[in-house]
Every structure is written in structure tokens, then in C-alpha cells.
LOVEX-901708 format. One record per atom (N, C-alpha, C): x, y, z. Coordinates in steps of 0.001 Angstrom, whole numbers, plus 500000, padded with zeros to 6 digits. Layout:
BEGIN
XYZ/...
***
This chain:
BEGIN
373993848914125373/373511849869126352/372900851058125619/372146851299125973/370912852766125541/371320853918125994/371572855070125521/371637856345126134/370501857040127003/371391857142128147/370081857740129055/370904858723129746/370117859306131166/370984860093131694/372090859247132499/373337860338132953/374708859570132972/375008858904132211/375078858736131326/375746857717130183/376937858518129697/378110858397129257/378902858458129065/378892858103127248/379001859460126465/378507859070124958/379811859405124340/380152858707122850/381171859143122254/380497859676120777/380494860631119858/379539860158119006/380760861056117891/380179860620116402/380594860931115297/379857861955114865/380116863185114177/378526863488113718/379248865264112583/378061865360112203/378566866850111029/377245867704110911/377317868653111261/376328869677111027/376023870620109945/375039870690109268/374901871452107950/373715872640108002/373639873626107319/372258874509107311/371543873926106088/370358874555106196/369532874150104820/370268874384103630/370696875612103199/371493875717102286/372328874779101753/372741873565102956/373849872716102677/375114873287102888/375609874427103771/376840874611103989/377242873971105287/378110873946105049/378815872725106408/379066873669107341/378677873459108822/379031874321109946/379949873477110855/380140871968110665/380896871037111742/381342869766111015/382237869108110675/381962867953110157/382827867712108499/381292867569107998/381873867799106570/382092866266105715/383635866479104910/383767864915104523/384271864021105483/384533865064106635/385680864160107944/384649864372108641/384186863587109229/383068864218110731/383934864207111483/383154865509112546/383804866005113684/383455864830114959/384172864452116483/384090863540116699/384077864661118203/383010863837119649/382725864943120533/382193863521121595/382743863815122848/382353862912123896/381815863836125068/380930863131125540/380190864144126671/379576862837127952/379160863817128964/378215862925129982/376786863454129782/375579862535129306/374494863186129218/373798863488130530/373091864910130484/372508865231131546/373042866591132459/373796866932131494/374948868287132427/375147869690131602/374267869451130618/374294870853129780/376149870642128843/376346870015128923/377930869744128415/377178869580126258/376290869861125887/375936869649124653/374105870165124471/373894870948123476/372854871427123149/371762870266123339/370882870682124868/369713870008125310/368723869140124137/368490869863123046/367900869389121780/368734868398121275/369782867984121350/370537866953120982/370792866056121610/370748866436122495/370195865303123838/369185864375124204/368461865165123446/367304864836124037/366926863709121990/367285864179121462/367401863449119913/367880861900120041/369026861785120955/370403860698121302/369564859587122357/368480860259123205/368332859143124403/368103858260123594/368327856678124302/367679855533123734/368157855001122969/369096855614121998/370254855130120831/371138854287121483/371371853204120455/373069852462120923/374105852502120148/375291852200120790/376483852164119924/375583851747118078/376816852504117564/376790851804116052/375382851947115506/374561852851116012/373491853486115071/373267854902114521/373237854896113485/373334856507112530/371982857001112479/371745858325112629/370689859232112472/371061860392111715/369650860663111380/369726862209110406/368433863199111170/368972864405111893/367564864706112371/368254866218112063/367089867161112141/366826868491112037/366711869287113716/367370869693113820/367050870473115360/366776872254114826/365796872288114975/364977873583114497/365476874681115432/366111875787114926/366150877129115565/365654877551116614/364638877405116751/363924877974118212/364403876440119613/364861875260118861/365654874766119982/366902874744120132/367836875117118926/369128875700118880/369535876741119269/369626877420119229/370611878916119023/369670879857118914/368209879734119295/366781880454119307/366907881628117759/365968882644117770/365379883145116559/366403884402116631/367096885188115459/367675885815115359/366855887092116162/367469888242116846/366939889060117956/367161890582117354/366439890633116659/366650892171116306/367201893187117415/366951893395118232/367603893996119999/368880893948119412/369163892658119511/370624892203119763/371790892985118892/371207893320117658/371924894629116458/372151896134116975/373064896450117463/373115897337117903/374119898559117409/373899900228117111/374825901121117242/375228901521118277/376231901577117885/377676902246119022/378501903418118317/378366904411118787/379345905759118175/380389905482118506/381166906391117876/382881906053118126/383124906613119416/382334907709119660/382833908296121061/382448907562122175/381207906532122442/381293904932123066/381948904217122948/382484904201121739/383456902918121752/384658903143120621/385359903526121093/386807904321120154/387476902813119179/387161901551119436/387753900498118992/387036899955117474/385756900531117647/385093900580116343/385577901561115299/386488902021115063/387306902692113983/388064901661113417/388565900768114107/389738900277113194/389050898631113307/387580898566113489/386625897017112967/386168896698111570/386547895803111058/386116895514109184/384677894917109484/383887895537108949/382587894935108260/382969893824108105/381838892684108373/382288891179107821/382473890338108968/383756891395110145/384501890268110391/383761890005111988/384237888675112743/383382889141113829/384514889490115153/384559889684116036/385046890646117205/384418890205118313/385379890264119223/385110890117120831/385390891959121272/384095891825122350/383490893000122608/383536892705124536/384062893919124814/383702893158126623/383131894641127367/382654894053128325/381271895330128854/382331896268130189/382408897345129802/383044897965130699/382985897352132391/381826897439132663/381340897404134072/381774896139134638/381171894813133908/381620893576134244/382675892552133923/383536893259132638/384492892890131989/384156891519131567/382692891366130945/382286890211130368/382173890295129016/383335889391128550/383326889102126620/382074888668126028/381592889274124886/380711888871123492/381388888750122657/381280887747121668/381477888103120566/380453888589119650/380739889304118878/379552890026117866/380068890359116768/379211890670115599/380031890750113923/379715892406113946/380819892649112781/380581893688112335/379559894224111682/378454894587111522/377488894586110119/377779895549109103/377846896756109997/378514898224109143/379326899229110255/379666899883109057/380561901073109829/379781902420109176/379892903237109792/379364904678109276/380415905955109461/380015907112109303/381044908062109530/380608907926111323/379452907835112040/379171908353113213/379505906785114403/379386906426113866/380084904693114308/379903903278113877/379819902537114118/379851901036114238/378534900528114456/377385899325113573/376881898668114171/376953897481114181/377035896837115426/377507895187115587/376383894518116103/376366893108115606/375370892180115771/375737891266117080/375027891140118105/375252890183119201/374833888970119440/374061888813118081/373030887192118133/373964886319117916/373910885024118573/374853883998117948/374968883359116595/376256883347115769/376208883160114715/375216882312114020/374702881259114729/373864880007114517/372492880748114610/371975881765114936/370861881932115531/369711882152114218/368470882061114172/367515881877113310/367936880142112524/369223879295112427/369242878439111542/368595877776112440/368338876883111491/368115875368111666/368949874645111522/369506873410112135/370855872514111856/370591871319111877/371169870778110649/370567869150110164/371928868728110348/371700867328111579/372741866872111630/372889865330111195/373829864878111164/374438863448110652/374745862847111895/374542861839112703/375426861523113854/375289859711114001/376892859353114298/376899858082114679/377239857593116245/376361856702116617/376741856665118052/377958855885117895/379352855973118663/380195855469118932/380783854394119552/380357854894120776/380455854336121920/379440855161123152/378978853858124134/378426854567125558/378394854106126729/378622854266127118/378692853152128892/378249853954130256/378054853273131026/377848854275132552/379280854941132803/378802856497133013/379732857246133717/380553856866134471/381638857059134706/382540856539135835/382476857371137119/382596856662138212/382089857349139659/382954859231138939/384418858872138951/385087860504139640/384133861246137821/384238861120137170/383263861851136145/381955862259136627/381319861714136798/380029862280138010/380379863207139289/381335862982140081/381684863649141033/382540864867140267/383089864462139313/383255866293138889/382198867064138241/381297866759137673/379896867114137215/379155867092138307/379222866579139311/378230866742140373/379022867240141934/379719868396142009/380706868425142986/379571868504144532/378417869179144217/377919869404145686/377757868218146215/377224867422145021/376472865668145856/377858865139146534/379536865330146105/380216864681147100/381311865347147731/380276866843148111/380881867479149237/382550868250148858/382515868189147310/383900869525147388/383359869792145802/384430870947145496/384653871396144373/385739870338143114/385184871047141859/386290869680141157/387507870061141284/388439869633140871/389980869119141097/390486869977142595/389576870246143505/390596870207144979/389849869363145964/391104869121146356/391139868159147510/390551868481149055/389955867528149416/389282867731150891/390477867999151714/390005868636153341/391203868762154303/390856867539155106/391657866973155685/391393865960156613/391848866522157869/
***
């Protein structure tokens, strides 16, 4: 069977940057099952996989601007201490979850520097500007099973996932 949409994929696979540092994988590959077609795995990899069957290995490059898009200068930002009192006691280096007063929605973002007047932290995703060359073996794939679709697809059968209709 061929990977298409709904398919039900199991795959093997390890992710590296140009440099050759390992971001996933490695001497053990990392191992990841999904339903194609649901955003459940980076669209560019998806779209790499259609058409593959069990028990075939690839080596492909998924370029930055379809990964994790181009690093965002914006996205680097200062924050004084008197904005944000938690940037006193942040290490350069390390990275940090950051959440927005108003909507109490988490980022994570790195430290870049500290100053006497505050903190500036980076909000781009760690991956962002790379490129990622991956290794991947197809596993296994078969058609989705009905309730796997119906939890990926709750409107088409009329409820939300894991609750139950009223009768």
C-alpha cells in the first residue's frame, strides 16, 4: 500500500543540520506514527512520504523556508526588567517559557543576553533558518481505522473527540 491521504504511517527516521549535528534520531532513530493529512507532522514531510511503501528508505533535505521558515529578526526582542522582573534571574544560553500577560499564552524563547537595563530574548523557533536532512524508513501503513478518522475528523461525525453523544 502507498502513502496517501488517510493512511495510517509508522516511520523510522533521524534528523540532522548541515553541520551534521543530530537534532532527532542519531545512532538509534527516533520512531513516530501519524494519520496523513491532519497537520499531525510537518506538511513538507508529508508531502516527501506520499507514494512510499512499507520498507523503503529515503534521504531528503526539507529546506527552511518549508520547515520552521527563515529566522525573523522581529522575533529578537528587549524587555527591561521593569517589563519583565523574571529576566533578572534568566542565564544567557538557556531557553525559557515566557507567557503574555493578557492571554496567558506560553512561548518559548532563548536567552541571547542580559544587560544592566534588561533581557533580550529570541522568539524564533529553535529550528528556524535550518535546513533539515532527514533519514527515514517507512515502517508500516495501512488505511486509517474508521474511530481514528472520526477523532481527526469530529465535525464529519457529528461530536467532539472522546465525548459521547446524548441519546
Amino acid at each position: 500500500m502507498k502513502i496517501m491521504k488517510d493512511s495510517f504511517v509508522i516511520i523510522e527516521y533521524s534528523v540532522h543540520l548541515e553541520d551534521g549535528s543530530c537534532v532527532k534520531g542519531g545512532d538509534m532513530p527516533a520512531s513516530m506514527n501519524f494519520v496523513v493529512g491532519y497537520d499531525q507532522v510537518l506538511p513538507a514531510l508529508e508531502r516527501r512520504l506520499m507514494g512510499l511503501e512499507k520498507g523503503v528508505e529515503v534521504q531528503f533535505v526539507i529546506p527552511a523556508r518549508e520547515a520552521f521558515g527563515f529566522h525573523q529578526p522581529n522575533e529578537v526582542r528587549m524587555k527591561t526588567y521593569e517589563e519583565f522582573p523574571q529576566g533578572r534571574g534568566l542565564e544567557k544560553g538557556k531557553w525559557v517559557m515566557a507567557t503574555n500577560p493578557d492571554t496567558s499564552a506560553q512561548y518559548s524563547c532563548l536567552v541571547v543576553d542580559k544587560t544592566e537595563e534588561g533581557v533580550v530574548l529570541d522568539f524564533n523557533h529553535p529550528l528556524a533558518g535550518k535546513d533539515l536532512h532527514y533519514s527515514v524508513k517507512i515502517v508500516h501503513v495501512r488505511p486509517a481505522l474508521p474511530e481514528e478518522l472520526e477523532y481527526l475528523r469530529p465535525c464529519e461525525h457529528g461530536q467532539q473527540p472522546g465525548m459521547q453523544q446524548a441519546n
